[in-house]
PyMOL commands that place a pseudoatom at each C-alpha (Angstrom):
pseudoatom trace, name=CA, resn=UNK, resi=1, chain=A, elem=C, hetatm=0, pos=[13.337, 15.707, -17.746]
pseudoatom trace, name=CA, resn=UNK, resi=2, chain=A, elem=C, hetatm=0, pos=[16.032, 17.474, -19.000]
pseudoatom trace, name=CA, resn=UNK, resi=3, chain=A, elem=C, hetatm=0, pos=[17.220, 21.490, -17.257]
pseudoatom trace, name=CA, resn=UNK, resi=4, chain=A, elem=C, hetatm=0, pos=[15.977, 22.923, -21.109]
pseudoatom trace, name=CA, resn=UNK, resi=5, chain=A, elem=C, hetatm=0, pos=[12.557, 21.253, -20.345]
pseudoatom trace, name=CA, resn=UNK, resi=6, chain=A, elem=C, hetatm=0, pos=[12.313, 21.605, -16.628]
pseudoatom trace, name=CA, resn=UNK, resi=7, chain=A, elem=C, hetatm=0, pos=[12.641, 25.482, -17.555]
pseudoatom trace, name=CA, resn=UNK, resi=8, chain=A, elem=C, hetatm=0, pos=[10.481, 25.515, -20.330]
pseudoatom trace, name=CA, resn=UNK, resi=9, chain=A, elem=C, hetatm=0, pos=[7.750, 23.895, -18.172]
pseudoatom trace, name=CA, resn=UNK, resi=10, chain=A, elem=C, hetatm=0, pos=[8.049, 25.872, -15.263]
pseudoatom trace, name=CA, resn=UNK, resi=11, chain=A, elem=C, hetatm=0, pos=[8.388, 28.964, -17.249]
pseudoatom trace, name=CA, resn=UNK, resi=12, chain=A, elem=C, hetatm=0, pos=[5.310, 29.040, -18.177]
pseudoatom trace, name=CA, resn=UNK, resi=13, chain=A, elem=C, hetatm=0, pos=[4.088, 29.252, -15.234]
pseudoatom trace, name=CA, resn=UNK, resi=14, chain=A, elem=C, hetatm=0, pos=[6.527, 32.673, -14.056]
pseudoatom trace, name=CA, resn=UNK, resi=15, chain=A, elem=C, hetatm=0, pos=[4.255, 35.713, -13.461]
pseudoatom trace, name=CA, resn=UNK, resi=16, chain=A, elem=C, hetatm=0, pos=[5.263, 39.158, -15.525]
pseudoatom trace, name=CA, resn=UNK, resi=17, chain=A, elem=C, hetatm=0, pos=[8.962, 40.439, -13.555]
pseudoatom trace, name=CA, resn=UNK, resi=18, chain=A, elem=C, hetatm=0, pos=[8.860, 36.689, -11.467]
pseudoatom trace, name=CA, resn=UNK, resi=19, chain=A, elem=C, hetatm=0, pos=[12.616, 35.621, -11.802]
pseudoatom trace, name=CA, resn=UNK, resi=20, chain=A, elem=C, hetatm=0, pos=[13.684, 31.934, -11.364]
pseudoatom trace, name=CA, resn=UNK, resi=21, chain=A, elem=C, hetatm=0, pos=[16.457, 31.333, -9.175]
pseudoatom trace, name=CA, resn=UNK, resi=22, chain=A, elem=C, hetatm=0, pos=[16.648, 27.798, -9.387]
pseudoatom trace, name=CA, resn=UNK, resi=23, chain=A, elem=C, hetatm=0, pos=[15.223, 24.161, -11.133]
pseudoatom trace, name=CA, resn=UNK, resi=24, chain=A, elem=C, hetatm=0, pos=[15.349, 20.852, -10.401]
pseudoatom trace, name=CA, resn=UNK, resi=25, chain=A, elem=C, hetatm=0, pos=[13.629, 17.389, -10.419]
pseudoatom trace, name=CA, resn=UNK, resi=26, chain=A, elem=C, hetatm=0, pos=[13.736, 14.723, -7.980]
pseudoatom trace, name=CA, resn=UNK, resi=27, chain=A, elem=C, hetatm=0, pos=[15.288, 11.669, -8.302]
pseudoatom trace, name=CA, resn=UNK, resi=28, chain=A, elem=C, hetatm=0, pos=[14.209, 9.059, -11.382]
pseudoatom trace, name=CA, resn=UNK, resi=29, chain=A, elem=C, hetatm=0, pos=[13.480, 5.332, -11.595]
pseudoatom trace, name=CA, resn=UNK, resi=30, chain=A, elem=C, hetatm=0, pos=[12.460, 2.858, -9.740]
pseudoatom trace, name=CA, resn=UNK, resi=31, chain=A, elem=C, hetatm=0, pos=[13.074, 2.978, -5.335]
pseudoatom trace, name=CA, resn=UNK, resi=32, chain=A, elem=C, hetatm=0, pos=[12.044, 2.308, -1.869]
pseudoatom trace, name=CA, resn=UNK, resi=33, chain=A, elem=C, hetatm=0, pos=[11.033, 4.707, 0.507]
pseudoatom trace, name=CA, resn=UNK, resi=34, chain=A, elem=C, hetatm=0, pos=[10.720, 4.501, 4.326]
pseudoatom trace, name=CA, resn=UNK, resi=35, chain=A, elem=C, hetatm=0, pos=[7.406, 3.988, 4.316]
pseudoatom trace, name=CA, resn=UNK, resi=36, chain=A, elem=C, hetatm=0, pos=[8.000, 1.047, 2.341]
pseudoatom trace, name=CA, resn=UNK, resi=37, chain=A, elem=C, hetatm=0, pos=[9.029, -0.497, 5.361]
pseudoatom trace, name=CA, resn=UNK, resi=38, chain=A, elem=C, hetatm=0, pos=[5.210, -0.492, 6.524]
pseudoatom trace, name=CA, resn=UNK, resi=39, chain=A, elem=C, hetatm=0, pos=[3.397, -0.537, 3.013]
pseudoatom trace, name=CA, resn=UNK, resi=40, chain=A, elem=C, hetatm=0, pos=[5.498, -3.882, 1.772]
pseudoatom trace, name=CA, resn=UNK, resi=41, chain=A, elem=C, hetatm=0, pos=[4.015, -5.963, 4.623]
pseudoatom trace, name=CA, resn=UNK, resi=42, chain=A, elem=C, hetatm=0, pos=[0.835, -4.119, 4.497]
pseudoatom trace, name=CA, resn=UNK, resi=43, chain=A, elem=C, hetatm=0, pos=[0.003, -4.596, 0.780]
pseudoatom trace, name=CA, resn=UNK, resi=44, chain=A, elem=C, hetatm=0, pos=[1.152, -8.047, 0.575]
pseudoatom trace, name=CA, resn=UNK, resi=45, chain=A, elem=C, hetatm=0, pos=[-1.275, -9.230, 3.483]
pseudoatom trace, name=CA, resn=UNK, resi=46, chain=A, elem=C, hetatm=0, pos=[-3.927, -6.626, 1.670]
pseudoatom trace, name=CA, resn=UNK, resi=47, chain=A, elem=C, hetatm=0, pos=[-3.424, -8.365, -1.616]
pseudoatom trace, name=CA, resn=UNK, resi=48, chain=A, elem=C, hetatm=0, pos=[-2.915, -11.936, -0.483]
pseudoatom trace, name=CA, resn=UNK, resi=49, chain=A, elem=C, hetatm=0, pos=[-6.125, -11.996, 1.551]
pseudoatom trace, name=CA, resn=UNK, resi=50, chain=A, elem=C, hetatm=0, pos=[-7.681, -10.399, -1.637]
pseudoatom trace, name=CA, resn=UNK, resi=51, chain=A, elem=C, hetatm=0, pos=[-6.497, -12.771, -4.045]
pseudoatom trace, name=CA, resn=UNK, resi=52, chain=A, elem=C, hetatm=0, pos=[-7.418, -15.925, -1.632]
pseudoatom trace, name=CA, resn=UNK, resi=53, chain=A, elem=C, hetatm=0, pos=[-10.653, -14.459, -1.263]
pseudoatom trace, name=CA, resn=UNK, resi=54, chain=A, elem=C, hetatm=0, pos=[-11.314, -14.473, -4.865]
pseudoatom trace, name=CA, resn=UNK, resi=55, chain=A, elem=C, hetatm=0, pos=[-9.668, -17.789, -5.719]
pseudoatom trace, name=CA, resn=UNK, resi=56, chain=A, elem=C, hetatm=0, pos=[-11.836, -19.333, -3.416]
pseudoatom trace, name=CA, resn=UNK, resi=57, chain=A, elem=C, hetatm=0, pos=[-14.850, -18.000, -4.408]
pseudoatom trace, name=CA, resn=UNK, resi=58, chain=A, elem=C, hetatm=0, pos=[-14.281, -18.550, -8.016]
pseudoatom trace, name=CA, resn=UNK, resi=59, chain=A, elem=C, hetatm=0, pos=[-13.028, -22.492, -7.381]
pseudoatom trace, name=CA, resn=UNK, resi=60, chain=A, elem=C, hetatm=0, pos=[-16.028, -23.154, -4.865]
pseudoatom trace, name=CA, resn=UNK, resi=61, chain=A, elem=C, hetatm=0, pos=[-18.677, -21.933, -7.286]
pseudoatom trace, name=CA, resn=UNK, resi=62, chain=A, elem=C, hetatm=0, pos=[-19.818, -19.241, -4.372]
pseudoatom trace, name=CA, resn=UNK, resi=63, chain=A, elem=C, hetatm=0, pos=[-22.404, -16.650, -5.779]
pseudoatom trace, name=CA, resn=UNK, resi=64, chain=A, elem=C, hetatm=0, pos=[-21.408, -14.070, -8.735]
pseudoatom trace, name=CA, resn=UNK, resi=65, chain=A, elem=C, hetatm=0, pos=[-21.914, -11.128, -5.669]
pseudoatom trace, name=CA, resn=UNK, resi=66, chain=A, elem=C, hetatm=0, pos=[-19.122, -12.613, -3.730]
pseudoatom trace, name=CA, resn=UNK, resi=67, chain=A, elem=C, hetatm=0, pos=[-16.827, -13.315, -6.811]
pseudoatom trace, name=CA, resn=UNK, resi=68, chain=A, elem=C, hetatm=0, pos=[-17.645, -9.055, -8.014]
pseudoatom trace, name=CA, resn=UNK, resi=69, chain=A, elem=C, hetatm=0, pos=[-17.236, -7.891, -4.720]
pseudoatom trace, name=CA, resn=UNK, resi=70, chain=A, elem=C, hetatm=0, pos=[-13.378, -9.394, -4.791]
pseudoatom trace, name=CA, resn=UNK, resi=71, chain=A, elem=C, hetatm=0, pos=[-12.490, -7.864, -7.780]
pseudoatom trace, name=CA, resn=UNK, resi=72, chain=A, elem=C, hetatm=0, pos=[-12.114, -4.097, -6.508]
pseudoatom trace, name=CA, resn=UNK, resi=73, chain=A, elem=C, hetatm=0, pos=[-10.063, -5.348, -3.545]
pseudoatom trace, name=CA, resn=UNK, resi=74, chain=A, elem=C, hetatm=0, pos=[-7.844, -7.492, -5.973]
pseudoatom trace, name=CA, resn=UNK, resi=75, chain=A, elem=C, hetatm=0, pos=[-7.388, -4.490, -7.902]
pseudoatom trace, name=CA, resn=UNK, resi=76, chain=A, elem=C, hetatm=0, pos=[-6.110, -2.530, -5.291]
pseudoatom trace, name=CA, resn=UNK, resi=77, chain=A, elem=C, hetatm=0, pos=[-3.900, -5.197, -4.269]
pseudoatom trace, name=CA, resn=UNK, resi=78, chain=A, elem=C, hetatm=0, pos=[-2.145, -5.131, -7.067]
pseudoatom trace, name=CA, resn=UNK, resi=79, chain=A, elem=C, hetatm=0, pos=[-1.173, -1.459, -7.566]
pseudoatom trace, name=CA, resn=UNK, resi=80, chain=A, elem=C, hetatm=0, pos=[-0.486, -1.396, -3.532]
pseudoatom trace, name=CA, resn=UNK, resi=81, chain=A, elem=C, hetatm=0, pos=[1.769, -4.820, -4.320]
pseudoatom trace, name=CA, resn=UNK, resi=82, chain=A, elem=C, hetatm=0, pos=[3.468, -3.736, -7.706]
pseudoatom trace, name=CA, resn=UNK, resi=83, chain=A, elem=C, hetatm=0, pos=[1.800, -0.789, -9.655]
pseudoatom trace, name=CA, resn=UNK, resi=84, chain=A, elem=C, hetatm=0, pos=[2.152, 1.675, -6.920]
pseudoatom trace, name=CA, resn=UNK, resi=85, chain=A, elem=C, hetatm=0, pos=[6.325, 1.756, -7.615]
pseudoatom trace, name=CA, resn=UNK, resi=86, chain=A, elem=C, hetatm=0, pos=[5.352, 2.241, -11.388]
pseudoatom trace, name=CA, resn=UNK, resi=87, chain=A, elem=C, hetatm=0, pos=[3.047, 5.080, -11.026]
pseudoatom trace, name=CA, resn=UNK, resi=88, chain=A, elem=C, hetatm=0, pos=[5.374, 6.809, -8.576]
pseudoatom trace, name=CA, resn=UNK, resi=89, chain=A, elem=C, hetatm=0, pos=[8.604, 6.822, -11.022]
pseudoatom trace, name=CA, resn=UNK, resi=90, chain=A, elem=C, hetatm=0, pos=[6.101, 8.115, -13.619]
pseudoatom trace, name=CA, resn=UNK, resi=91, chain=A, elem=C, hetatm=0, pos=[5.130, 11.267, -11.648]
pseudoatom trace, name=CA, resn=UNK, resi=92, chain=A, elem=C, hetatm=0, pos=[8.465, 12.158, -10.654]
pseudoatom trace, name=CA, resn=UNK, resi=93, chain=A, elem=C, hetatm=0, pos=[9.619, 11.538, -14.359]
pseudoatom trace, name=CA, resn=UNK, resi=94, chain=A, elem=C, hetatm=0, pos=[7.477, 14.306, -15.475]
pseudoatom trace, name=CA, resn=UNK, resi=95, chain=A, elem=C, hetatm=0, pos=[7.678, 16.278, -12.074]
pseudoatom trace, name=CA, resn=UNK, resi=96, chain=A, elem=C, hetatm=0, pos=[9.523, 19.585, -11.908]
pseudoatom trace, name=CA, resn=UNK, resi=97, chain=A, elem=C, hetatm=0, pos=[10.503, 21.822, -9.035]
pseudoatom trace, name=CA, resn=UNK, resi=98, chain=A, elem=C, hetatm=0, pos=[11.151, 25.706, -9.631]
pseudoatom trace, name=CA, resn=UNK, resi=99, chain=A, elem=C, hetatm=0, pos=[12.489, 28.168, -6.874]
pseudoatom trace, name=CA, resn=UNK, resi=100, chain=A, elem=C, hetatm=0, pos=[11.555, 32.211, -8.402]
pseudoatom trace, name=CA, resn=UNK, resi=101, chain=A, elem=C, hetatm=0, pos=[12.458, 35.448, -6.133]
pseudoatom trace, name=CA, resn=UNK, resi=102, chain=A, elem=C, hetatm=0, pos=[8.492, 34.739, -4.850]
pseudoatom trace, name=CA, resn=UNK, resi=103, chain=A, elem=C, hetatm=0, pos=[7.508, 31.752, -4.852]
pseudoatom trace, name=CA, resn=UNK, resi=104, chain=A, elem=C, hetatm=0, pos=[8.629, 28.172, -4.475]
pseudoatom trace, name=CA, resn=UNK, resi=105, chain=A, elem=C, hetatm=0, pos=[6.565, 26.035, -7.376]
pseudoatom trace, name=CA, resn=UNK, resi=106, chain=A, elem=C, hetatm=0, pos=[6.066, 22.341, -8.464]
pseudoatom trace, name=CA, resn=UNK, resi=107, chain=A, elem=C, hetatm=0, pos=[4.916, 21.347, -11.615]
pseudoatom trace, name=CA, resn=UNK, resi=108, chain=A, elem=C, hetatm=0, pos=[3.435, 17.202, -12.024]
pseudoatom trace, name=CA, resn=UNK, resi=109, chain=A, elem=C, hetatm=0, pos=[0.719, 15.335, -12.761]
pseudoatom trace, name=CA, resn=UNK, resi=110, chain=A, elem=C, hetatm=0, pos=[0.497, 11.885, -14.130]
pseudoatom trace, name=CA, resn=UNK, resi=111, chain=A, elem=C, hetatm=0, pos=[-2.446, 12.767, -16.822]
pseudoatom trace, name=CA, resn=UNK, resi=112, chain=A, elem=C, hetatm=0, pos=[-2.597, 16.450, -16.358]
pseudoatom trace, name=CA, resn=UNK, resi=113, chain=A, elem=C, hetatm=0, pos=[-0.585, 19.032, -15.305]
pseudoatom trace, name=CA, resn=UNK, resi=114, chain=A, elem=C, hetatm=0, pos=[-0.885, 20.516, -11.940]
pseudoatom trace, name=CA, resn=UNK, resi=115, chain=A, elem=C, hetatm=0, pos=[0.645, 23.391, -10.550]
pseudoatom trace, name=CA, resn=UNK, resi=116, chain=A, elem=C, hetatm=0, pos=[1.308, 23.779, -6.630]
pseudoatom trace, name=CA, resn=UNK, resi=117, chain=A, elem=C, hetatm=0, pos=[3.234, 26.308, -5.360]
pseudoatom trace, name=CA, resn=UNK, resi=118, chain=A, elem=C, hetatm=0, pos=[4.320, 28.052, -1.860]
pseudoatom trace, name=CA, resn=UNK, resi=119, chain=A, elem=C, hetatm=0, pos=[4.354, 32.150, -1.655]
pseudoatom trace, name=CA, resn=UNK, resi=120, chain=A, elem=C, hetatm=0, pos=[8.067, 32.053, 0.128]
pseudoatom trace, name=CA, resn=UNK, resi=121, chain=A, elem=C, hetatm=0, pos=[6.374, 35.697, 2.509]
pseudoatom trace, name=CA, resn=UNK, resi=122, chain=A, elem=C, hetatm=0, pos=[3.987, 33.265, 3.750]
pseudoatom trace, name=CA, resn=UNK, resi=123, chain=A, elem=C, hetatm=0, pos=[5.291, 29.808, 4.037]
pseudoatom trace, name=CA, resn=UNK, resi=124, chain=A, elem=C, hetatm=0, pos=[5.171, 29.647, 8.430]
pseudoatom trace, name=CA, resn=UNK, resi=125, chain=A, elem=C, hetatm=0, pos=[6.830, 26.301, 8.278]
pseudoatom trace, name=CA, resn=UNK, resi=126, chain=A, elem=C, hetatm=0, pos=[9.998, 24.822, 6.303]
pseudoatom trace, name=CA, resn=UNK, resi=127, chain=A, elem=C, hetatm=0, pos=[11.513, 21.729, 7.003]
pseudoatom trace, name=CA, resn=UNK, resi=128, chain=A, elem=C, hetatm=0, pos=[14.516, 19.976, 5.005]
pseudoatom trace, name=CA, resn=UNK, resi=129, chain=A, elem=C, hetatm=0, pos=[15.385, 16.261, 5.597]
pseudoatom trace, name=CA, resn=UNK, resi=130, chain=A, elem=C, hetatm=0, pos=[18.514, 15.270, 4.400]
pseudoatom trace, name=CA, resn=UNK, resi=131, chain=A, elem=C, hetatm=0, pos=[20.190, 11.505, 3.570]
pseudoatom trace, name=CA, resn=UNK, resi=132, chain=A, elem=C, hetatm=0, pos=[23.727, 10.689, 4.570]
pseudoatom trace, name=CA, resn=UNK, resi=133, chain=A, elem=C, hetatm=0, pos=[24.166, 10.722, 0.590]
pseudoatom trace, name=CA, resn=UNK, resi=134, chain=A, elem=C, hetatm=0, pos=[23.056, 14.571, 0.313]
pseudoatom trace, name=CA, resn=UNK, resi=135, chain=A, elem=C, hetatm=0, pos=[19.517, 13.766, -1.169]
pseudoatom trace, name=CA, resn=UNK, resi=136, chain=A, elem=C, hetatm=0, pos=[16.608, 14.762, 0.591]
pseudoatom trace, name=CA, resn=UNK, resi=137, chain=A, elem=C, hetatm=0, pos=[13.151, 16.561, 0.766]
pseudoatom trace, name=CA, resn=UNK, resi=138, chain=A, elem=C, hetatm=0, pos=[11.943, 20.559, 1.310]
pseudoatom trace, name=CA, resn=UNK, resi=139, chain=A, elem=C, hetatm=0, pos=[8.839, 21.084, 2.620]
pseudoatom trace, name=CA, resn=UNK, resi=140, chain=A, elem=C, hetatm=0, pos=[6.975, 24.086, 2.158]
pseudoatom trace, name=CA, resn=UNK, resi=141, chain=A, elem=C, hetatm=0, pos=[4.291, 24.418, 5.388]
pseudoatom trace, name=CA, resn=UNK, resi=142, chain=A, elem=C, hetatm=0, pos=[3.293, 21.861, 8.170]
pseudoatom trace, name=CA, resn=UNK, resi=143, chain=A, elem=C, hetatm=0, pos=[3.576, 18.299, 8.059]
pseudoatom trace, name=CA, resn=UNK, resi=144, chain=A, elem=C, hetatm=0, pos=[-0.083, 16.828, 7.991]
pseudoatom trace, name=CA, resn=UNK, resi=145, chain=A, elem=C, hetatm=0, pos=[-0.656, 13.901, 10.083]
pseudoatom trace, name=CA, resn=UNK, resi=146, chain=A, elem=C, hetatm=0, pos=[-0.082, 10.583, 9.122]
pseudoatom trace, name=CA, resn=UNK, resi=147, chain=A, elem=C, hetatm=0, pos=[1.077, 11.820, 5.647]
pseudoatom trace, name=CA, resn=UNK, resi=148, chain=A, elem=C, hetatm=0, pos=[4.185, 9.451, 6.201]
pseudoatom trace, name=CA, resn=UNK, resi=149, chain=A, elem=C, hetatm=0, pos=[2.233, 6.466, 5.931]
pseudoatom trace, name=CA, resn=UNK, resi=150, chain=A, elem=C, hetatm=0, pos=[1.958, 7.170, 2.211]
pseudoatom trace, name=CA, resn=UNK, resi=151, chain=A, elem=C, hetatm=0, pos=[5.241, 8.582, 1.703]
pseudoatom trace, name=CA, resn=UNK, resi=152, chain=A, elem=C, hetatm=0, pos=[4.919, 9.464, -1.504]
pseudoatom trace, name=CA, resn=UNK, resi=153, chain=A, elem=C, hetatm=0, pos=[2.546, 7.011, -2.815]
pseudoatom trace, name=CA, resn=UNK, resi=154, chain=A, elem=C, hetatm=0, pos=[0.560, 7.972, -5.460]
pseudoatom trace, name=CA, resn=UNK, resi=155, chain=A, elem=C, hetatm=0, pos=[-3.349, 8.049, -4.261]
pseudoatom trace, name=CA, resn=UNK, resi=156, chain=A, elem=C, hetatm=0, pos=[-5.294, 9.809, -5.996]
pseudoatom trace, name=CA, resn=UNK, resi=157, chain=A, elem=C, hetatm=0, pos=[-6.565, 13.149, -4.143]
pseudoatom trace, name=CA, resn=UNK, resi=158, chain=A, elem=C, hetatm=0, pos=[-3.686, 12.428, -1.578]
pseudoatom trace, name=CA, resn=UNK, resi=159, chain=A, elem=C, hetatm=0, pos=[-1.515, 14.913, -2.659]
pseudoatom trace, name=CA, resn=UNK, resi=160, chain=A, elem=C, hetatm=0, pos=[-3.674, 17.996, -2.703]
pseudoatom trace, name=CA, resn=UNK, resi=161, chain=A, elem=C, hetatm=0, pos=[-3.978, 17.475, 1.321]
pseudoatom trace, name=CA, resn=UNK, resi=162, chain=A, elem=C, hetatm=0, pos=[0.276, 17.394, 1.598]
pseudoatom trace, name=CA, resn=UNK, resi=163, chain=A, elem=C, hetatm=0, pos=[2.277, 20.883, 1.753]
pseudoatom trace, name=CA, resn=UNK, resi=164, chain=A, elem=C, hetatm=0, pos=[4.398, 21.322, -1.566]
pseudoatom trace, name=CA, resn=UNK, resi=165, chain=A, elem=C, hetatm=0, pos=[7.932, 19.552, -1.233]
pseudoatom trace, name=CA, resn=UNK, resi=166, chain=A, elem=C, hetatm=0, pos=[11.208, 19.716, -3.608]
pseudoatom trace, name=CA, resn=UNK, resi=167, chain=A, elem=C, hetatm=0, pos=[11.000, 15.978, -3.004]
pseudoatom trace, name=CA, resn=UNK, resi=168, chain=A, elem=C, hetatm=0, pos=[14.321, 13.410, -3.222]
pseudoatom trace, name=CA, resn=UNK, resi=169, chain=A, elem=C, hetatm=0, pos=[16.036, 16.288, -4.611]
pseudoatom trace, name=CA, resn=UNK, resi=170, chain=A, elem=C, hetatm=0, pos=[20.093, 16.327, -4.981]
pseudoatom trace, name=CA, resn=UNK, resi=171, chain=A, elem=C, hetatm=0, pos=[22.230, 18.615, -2.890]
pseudoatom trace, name=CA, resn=UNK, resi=172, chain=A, elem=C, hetatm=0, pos=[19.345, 19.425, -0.726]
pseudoatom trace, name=CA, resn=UNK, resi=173, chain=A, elem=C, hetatm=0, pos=[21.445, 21.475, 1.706]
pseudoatom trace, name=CA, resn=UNK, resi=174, chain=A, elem=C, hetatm=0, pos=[22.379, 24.374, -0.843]
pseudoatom trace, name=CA, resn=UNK, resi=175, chain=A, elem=C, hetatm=0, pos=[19.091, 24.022, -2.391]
pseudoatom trace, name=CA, resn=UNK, resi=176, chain=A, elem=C, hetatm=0, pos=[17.760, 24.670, 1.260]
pseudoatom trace, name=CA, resn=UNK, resi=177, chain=A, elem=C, hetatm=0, pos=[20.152, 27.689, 1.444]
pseudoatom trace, name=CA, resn=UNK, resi=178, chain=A, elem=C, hetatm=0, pos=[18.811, 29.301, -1.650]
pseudoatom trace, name=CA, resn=UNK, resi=179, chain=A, elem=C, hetatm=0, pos=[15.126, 28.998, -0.346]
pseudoatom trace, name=CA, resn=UNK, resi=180, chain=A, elem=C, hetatm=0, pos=[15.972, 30.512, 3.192]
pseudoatom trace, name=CA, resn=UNK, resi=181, chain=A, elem=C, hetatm=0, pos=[17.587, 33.608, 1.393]
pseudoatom trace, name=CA, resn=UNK, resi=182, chain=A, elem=C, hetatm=0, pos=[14.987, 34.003, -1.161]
pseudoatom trace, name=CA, resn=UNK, resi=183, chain=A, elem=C, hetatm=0, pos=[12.550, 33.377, 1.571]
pseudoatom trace, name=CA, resn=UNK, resi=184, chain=A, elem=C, hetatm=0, pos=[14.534, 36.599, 3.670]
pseudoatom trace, name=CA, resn=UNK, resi=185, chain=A, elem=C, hetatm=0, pos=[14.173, 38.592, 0.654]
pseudoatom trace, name=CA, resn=UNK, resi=186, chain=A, elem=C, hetatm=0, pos=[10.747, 38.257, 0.074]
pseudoatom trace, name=CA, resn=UNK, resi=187, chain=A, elem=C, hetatm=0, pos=[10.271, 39.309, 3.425]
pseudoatom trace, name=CA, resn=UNK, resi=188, chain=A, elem=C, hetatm=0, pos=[12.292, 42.354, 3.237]
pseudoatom trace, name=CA, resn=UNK, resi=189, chain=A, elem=C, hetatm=0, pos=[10.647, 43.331, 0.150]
pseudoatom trace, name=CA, resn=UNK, resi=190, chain=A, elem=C, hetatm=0, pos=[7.125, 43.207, 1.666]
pseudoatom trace, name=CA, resn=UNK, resi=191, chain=A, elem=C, hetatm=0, pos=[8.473, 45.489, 4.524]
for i in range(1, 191): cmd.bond("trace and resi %d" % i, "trace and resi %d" % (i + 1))
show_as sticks, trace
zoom trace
């Protein structure tokens, strides 16, 4: 997404006086994550066991249950294998991230739009990670456990459950800078 679009979708989404302080999206294409390190062993033993499974059902003649009941874990094989990188550079390609005086807000959705945002008066948590290359991730609340194994995977459901993040974001320190001081003027506001 271009900055004209990013604004134009978030802006939509700005309450009456709301000002936005800064826009971004994270990174595009195709990439690894850590968790890939995990998932990459994980879905080829997922998917290989699937796919013999099947094969030998199908080439042994073994009943038309047995051959069905292989075809949902083939599936999911598959995207876990290869579709899962697909879907993911899809999302972020039509992901935005919006910091107002209020609020810190993304904007994605594969098929629909969905809106998630983070009042910055009552976010108790923030954590920035940040890669040797100056890339990294906000998040906005607590971590939830075991959210790491899917590191940004897209599973459907998955994440409504995850605090809001300006995910693989560029200069991720100053970004984090200009959320801490909109965060202590929010505050000061409210007082």
């Amino acid at each position: 997404m271009s900055r004209g679009e990013i604004e134009n979708v978030v802006g939509r989404e700005l309450t009456p006086g709301e000002r936005l302080l800064w826009t971004g999206s994270p990174r595009q294409g195709l990439l690894l994550r850590s968790s890939d390190a995990f998932m990459i062993p994980f879905s080829l033993l997922w998917g290989g066991f699937a796919m013999f499974w099947e094969a030998s059902v199908l080439s042994l003649g073994g009943p038309i249950f047995f051959a069905i009941w292989g075809v949902p874990f083939v599936l999911v094989g598959l995207y876990m294998i290869v579709g899962r990188f697909f879907v993911d550079a899809r999302v972020r390609a039509k992901t935005a991230y919006a910091l107002t005086d209020r609020r810190a807000m993304v904007v994605s959705g594969l098929f629909s739009s969905t809106v998630r945002s983070a009042e910055l008066r009552g976010v108790s948590e923030l954590s920035v990670a940040e890669r040797a290359n100056g890339t990294g991730t906000i998040t906005f609340g607590p971590s939830v456990t075991g959210a790491a194994w899917f590191g940004g995977m897209p599973w459907p459901g998955v994440s409504a459950k995850l605090a809001p993040a300006f995910e693989l974001i560029a200069d991720v320190r100053t970004v984090y800078q200009r959320v801490r001081e909109a965060q202590a003027a929010a505050l000061a506001a409210a007082r």
